[in-house]
C-alpha positions in Angstrom: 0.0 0.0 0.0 1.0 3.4 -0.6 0.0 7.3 0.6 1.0 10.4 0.1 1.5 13.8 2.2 2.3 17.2 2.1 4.3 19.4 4.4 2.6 22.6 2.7 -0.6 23.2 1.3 -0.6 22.6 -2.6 3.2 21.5 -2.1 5.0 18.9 -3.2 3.8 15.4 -2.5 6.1 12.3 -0.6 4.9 8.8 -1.0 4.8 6.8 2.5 4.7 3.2 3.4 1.3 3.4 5.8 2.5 0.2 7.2 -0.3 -0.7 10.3 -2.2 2.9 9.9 -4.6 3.7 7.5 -4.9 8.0 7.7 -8.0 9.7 6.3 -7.3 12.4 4.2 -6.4 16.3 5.0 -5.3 13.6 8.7 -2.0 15.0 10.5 1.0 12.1 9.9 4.0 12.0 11.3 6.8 11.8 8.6 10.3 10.7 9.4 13.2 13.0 8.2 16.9 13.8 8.8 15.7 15.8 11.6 13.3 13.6 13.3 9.7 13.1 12.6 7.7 15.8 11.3 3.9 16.6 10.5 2.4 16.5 7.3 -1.1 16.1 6.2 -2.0 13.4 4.3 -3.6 13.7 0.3 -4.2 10.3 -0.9 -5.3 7.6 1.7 -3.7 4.3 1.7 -4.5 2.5 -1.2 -3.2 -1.0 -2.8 -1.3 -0.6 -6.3 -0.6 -2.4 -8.8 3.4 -2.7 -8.9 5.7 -3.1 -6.3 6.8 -0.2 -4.7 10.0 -1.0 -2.2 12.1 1.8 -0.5 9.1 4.1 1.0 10.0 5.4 4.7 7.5 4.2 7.2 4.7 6.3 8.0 5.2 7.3 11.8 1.4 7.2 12.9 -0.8 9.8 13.6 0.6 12.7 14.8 -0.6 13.9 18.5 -2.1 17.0 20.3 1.9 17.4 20.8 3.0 17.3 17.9 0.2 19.6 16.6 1.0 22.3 18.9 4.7 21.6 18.9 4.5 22.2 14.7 2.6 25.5 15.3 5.3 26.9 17.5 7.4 25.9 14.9 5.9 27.6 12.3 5.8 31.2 14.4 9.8 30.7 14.8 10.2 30.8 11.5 7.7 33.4 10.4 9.6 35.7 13.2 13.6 34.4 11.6 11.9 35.4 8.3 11.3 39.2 9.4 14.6 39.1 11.0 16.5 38.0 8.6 15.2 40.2 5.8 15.4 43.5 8.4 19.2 42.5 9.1 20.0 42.3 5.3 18.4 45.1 4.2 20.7 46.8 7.1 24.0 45.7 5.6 23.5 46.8 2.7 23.7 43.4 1.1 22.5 41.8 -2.4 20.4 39.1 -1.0 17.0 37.8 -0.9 15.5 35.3 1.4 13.7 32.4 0.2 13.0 30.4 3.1 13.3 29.4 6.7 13.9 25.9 8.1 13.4 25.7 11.5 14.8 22.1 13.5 14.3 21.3 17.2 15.0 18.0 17.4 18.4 17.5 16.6 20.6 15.5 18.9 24.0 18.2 18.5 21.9 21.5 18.5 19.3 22.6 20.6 17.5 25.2 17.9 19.1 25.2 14.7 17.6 28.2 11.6 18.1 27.9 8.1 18.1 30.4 6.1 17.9 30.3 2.1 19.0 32.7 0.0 19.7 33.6 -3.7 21.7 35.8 -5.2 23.8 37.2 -8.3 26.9 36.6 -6.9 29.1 35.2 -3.5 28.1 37.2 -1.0 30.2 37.9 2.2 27.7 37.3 5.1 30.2 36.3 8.4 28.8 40.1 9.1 25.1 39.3 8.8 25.4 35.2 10.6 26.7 36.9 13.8 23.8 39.6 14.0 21.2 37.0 13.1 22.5 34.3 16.4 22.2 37.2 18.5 19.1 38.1 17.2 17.2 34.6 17.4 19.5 32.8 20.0 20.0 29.8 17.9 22.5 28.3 15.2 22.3 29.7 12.1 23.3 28.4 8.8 22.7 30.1 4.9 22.5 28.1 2.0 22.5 29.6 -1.2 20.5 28.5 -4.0 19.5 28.7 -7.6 16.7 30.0 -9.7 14.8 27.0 -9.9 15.6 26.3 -6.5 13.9 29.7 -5.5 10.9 28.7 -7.6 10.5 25.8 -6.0 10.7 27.1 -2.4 8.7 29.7 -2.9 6.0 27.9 -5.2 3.9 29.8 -7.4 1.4 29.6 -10.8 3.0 29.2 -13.9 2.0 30.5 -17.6 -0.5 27.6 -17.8 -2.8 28.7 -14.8 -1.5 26.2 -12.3 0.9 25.3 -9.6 4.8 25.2 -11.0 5.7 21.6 -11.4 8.9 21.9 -9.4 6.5 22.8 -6.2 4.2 20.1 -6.9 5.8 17.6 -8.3 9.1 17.3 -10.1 11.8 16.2 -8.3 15.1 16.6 -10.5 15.5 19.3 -12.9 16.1 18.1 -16.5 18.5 20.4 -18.7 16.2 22.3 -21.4 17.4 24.1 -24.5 16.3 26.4 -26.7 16.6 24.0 -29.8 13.6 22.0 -27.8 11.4 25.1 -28.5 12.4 25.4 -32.0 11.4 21.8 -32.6 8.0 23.1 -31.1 7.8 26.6 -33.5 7.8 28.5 -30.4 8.7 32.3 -30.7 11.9 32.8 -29.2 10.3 35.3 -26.9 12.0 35.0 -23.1 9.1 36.5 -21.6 6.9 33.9 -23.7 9.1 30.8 -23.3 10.0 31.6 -19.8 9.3 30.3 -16.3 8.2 31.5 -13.2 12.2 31.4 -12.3 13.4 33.3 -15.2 14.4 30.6 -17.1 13.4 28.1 -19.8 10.0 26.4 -18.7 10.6 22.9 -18.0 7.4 21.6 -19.7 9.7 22.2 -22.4 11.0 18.7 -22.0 8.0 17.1 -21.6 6.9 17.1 -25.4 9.9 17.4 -26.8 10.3 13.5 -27.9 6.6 13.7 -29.9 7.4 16.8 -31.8 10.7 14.5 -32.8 8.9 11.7 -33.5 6.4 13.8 -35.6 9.4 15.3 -37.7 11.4 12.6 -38.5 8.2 10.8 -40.0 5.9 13.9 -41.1 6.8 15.7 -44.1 8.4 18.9 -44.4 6.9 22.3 -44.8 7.1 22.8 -48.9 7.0 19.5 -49.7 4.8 18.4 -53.0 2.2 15.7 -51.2 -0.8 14.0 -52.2 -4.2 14.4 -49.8 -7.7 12.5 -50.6 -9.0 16.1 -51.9 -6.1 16.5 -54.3 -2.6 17.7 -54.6 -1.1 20.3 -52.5 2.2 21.8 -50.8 2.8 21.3 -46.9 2.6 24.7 -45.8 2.7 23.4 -41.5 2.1 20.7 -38.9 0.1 20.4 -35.8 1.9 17.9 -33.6 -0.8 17.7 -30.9 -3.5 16.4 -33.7 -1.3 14.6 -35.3 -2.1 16.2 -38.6 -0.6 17.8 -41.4 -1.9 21.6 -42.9 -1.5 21.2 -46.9 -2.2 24.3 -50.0 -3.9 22.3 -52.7 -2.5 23.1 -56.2 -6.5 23.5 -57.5 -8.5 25.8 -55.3 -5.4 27.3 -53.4 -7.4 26.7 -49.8 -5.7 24.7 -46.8 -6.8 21.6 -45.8 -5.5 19.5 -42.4 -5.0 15.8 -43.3 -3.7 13.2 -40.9 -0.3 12.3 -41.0 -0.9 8.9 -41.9 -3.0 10.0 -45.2 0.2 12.2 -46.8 2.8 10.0 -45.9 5.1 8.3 -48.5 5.4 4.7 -46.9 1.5 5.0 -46.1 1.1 5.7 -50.1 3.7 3.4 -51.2 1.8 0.4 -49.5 -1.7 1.1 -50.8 0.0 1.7 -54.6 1.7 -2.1 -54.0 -1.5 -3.6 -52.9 -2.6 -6.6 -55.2 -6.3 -5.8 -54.9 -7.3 -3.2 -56.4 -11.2 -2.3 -55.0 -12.6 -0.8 -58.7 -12.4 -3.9 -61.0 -14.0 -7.0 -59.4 -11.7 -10.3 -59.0 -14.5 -13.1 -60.1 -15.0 -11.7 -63.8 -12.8 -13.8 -66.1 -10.1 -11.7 -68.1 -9.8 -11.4 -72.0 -7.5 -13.9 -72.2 -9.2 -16.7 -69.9 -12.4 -15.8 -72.1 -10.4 -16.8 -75.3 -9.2 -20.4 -74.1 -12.7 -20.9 -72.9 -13.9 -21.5 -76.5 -17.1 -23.8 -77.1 -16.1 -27.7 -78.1 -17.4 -26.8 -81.6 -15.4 -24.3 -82.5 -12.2 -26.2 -80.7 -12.6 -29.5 -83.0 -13.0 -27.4 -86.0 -9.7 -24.7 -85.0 -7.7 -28.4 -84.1 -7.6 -30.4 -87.8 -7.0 -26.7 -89.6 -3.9 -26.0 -86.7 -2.9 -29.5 -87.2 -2.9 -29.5 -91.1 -0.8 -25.8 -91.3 2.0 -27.5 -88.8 1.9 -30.7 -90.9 2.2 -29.0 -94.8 5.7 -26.9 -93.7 7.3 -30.2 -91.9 6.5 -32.3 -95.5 8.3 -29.8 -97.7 11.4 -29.9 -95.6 11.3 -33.7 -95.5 10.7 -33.8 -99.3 13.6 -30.6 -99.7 16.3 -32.7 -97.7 15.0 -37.1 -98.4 15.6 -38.0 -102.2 14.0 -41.1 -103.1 15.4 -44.2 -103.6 15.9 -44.8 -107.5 17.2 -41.1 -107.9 19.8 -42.1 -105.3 20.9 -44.9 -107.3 19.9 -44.5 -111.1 21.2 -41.0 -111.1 24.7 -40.0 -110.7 26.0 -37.9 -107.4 25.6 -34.6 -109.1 22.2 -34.9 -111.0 21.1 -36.4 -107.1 22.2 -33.0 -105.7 20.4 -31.4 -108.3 17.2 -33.4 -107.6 17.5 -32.8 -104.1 17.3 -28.4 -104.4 13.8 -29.4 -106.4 11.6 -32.1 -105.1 9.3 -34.3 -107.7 5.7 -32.5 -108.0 3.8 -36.4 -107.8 5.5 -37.1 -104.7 2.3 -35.3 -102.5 3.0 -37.5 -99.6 5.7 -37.4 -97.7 8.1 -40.0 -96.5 9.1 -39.8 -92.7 12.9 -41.5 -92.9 15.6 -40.5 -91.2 17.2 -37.2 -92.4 20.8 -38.6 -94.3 23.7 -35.6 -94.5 24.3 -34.7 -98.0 27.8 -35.6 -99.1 30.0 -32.8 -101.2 31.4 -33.2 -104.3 35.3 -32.4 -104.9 36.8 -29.1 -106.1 37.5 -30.7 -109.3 33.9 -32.0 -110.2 32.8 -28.4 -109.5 35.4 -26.7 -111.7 35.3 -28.7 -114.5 31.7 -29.0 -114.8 31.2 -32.7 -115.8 27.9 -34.8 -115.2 29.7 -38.1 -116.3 31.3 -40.5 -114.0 32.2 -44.0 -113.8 30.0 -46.7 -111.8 32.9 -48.0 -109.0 34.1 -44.0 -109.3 32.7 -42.2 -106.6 35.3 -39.5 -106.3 33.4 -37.3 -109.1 36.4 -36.4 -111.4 36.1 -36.0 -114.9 37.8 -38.2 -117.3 
């Protein structure tokens, strides 16, 4: 289980272990410090979480009619250290301004001990001012000096945005902030516009920082040529918050905010890869499938007429390159040649044998021109 307090009203909150006690809220609890236990009131009641929560300091109980009145006497000291202290400063003459008072009874080397918080410009040379101020409240002083968030943070305060500063409520470590964090934003570079409470650079800064660099790295830039569902335009701004994009279309010249998801390329380079495409419908048969589904009528009349074309070039090469048989015998080798580059008009069918390579006749045959040759010669030469 887990509660929460509060040592000032709208301050910052400290998470307890409630351990046996269960508080009711705007209840005084005893809170253990450096210092010894001190009253709070509690803000959230003890309620069970979710995750485990290890390393809370042990709520103290409820604190007493003692304590009560013991924390109001408290609370007078340093009210009257605060006048003090400011009175004494403004007698020396020094460049100082108080921020808060810390007052501790309960410490086991001191008796009373006041601090004092201050900020200023510079190092300031107080052994002057710590001398006046133990005579003045009969107690230990020490001064810390602190920053200008630190001041803020003390002193609590509204902020730009109407409410409490998160460093009083509830930030606990300052984060560093830059002004490139409000460029990324297209803030004005205006201190008194991107300025906190303390002077410097707000610290909500930081907090949306990473979504306005998400949103850049993926988003268009400003002048960029994009394509939106009502036409085609030029990016002309973003709005990070909506996620959104502010485009000029090209036709009417007005501005139109699409969604980031609608002008981005990988978005558009998906739905132009898509398969499906949603006009044409996927059951009607294509052109071509229409073609081989031809009626059986038509497909035994197209098959003899196919059949015969393939069949009338493959028997004029058979009868260009197969002389018959008594050519190949009763003929000499040249007047076979001869026969061969013209094929016999009678022969209409052709004979399927087995393609036989054409043998050459010699240089001489062809030079000299002779048709005549022996029956056992076979070289071709004339005589």
């Amino acid at each position: 289980m887990v509660m929460a307090v509060s040592f000032e009203r709208y301050g910052r909150l400290y998470y307890l272990d409630p351990g046996s006690h269960r508080p009711r809220v705007g209840q005084k609890v005893l809170v253990p410090t450096d210092d010894g236990p001190e009253v709070a009131e509690c803000v959230w009641a003890p309620q069970y979480v979710t995750e485990e929560i290890g390393g809370l300091p042990l709520c103290a109980g409820v604190a007493t009619d003692a304590d009560l009145q013991r924390d109001e006497q408290n609370r007078d000291r340093r009210a009257d250290a605060r006048l003090i202290a400011k009175r004494l400063i403004r007698e020396h003459g020094l460049p100082m301004k108080v921020v808060g008072i810390d007052f501790v009874d309960r410490r086991a080397d001191v008796d009373q001990l006041v601090i004092v918080y201050f900020s200023a410009p510079h190092r300031v040379d107080f052994r002057e001012l710590v001398r006046d101020l133990a005579r003045g409240l009969r107690a230990r002083i020490e001064l810390r000096q602190v920053g200008a968030r630190d001041e803020a943070r003390l002193q609590g305060g509204i902020g730009p945005c109407g409410r409490d500063l998160c460093c009083a409520t509830f930030l606990k470590d300052f984060e560093p902030v830059s002004v490139r964090m409000a460029k990324d934003q297209d803030l004005p570079l205006n201190p008194l516009k991107i300025s906190g409470a303390c002077g410097r650079l707000m610290c909500c800064l930081k907090y949306e920082h990473p979504l306005y660099q998400e949103f850049n790295a993926k988003a268009p830039s400003v002048g960029t040529p994009v394509e939106t569902p009502a036409g085609d335009g030029v990016v002309v701004g973003h709005n990070v918050p909506s996620d959104t994009v502010v485009v000029r279309l090209a036709a009417s010249g007005r501005r139109c905010a699409c969604s980031r998801a609608d002008v981005c390329s990988p978005r558009q380079q998906y739905e132009a890869s898509s398969t499906t495409t949603p006009d044409a419908p996927a059951d009607l048969p294509t052109p071509v499938a229409r073609q081989e589904q031809a009626p059986p009528e038509q497909a035994d009349q197209q098959q003899p007429a196919a059949e015969q074309a393939q069949q009338e070039p493959a028997a004029a090469a058979h009868a260009q390159q197969e002389p018959t048989a008594a050519n190949q015998t009763d003929q000499p080798q040249a007047a076979a040649d001869q026969t061969d580059l013209q094929p016999a008009a009678e022969d209409s069918t052709p004979r399927r044998r087995k393609p036989r390579r054409r043998r050459r006749l010699s240089d001489s045959s062809t030079d000299t021109g002779s048709t005549t040759a022996g029956p056992d010669d076979n070289t071709g030469d004339g005589s």
